[in-house]
C-alpha positions as CSV (number, residue, x, y, z in Angstrom):
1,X,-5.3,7.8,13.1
2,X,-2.1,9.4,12.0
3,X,-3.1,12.6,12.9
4,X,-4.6,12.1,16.1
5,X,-0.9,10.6,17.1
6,X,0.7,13.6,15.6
7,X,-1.2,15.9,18.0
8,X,-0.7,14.4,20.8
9,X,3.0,14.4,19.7
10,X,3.5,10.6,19.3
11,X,5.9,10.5,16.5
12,X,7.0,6.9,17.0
13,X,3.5,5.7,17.0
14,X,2.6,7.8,13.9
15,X,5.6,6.7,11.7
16,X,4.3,3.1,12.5
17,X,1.1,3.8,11.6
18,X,2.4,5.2,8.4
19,X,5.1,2.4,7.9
20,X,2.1,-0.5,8.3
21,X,0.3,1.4,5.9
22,X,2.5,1.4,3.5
23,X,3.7,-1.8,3.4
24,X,-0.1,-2.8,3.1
25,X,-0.7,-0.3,0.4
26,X,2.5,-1.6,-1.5
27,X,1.4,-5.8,-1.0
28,X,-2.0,-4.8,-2.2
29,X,-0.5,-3.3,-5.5
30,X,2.1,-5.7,-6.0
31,X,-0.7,-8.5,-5.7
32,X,-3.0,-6.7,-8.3
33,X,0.2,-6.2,-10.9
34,X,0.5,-10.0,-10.2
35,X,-3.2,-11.3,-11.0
36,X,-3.2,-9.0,-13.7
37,X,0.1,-10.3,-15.8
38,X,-1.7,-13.7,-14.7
39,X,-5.1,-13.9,-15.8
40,X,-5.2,-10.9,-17.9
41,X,-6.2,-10.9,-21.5
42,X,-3.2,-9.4,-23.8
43,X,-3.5,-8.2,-27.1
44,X,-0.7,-8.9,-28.7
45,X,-0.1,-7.3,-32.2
46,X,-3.0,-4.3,-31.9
């Protein structure tokens, strides 16, 4: 999708292309950091 923008010279619509994708990218990783400090097992000592 970027791409295609970029060739047809749509720099506006490919930077928010890019910007949505990574915000999403960054919520998705936060999320997963998140669940894991929640309901992951820790060994503690090892």
């Amino acid at each position: 999708m970027i791409f295609v923008r970029l060739q047809e010279f749509d720099y506006p619509a490919a930077s928010a292309i890019a910007s949505v994708i990574l915000a999403a990218s960054l919520l998705l990783l936060f999320s997963i950091n998140t669940l894991q400090s929640r309901f992951g097992r820790r060994v503690v000592g090892h």
